[in-house]
Structures are given as structure tokens and as C-alpha cells.
C-alpha positions in Angstrom: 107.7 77.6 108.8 106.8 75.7 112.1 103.9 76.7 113.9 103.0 76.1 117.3 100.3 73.8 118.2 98.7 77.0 120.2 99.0 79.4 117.4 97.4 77.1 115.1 94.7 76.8 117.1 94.6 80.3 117.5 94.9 80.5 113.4 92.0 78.4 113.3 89.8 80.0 115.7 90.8 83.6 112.9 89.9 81.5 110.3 86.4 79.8 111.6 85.3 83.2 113.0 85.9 84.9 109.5 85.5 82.7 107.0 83.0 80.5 108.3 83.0 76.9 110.2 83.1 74.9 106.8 86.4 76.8 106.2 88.7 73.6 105.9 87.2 72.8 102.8 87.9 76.2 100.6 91.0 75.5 98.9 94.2 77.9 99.2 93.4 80.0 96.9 89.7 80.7 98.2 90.9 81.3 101.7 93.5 83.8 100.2 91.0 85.4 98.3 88.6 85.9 101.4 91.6 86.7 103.9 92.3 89.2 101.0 88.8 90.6 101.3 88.9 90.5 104.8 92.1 93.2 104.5 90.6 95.4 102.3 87.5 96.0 104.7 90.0 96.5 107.7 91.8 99.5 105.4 88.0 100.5 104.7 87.0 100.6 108.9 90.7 102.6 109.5 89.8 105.6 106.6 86.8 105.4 108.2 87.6 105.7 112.1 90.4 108.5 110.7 87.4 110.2 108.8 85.1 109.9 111.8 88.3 111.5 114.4 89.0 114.4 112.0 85.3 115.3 111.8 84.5 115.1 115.0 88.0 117.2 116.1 87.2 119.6 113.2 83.6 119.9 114.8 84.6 120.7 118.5 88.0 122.5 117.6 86.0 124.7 115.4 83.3 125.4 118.0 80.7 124.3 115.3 78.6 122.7 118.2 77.3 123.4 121.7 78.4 119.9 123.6 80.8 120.2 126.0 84.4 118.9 125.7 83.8 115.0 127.5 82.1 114.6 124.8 84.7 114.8 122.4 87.4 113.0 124.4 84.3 110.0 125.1 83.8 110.2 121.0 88.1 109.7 120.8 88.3 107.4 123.3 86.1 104.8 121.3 87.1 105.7 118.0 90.8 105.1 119.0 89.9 102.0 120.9 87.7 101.1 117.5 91.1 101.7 115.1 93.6 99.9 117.7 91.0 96.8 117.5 91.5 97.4 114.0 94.9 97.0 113.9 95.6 94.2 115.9 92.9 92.1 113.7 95.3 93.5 110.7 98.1 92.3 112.5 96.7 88.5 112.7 95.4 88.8 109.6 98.8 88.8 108.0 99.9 86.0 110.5 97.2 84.1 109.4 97.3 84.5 105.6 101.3 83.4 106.6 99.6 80.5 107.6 97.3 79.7 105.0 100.2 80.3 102.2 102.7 77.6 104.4 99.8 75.0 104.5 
């Protein structure tokens, strides 16, 4: 697969940010094990930020507390703005690990 030269910089720029400046000398199967890591704590911050925005829903729907309403819609702003952050790092994660595996 081809890559361009601004998406492997972009690549690079994934890959020095989360695995470290020295990255270029793990070997493939190091970088696919840390990339692999890195996944599995982006699937731990979405069960978390879907925890979080059932909670806090449960707690306002539920009238369990006395804060008023912007509250809740400040709390589900961020925590939505949190999981889409979330998924877009997923989404260049896989890119990258595409990457990394056609290297």
C-alpha cells in the first residue's frame, strides 16, 4: 500500500507522540504490540466515558441531586466531546498500525 508523503508524516508524528521519540528503533512486532496496547486503553476511556454518561443521566433523570439541569448538559457536552476524541484517535490508530504492518 502507497502512502503519502503527508500521511507518513502524519503516521509518524502518531507514532513519536505514543510510543516515544526512539520509536524507529522497536522492531514490528514491538510497535504492534504497543499500538495494540494503545487500543485496548482507548476501549478502556470509551466504557468509561459510557459509564460516566449513564451515571450522570441516571443521576439527574432520577432527580437524585439538587444541581440544576446546565449542569448535566455541561457534564454531556464534555464527556461526548471526551468519547468523539476518543474515537478519532481509534480511527488513526488503525491507520497507523496499517502502516506499521506495510513497513
Amino acid at each position: 500500500m502507497e502512502f503519502t508523503d503527508e500521511q507518513v508524516k502524519k503516521y509518524e508524528t502518531f507514532l513519536k507522540y505514543h510510543l516515544g521519540k526512539n520509536f524507529d528503533e522497536l522492531d514490528q512486532d514491538q510497535k504492534r504490540q504497543a499500538l495494540n496496547a494503545r487500543d485496548r486503553r482507548f476501549n478502556l476511556l470509551m466504557i468509561i466515558n459510557i459509564a460516566a454518561l449513564l451515571f450522570f443521566g441516571y443521576w439527574f433523570l432520577a432527580e437524585v441531586t439538587q444541581l440544576p439541569d446546565l449542569v448535566l448538559y455541561i457534564l454531556l457536552a464534555v464527556f461526548v466531546l471526551n468519547m468523539l476524541s476518543v474515537v478519532y484517535q481509534k480511527k488513526m490508530l488503525k491507520e497507523v498500525q496499517t502502516y506499521v504492518e506495510s513497513q
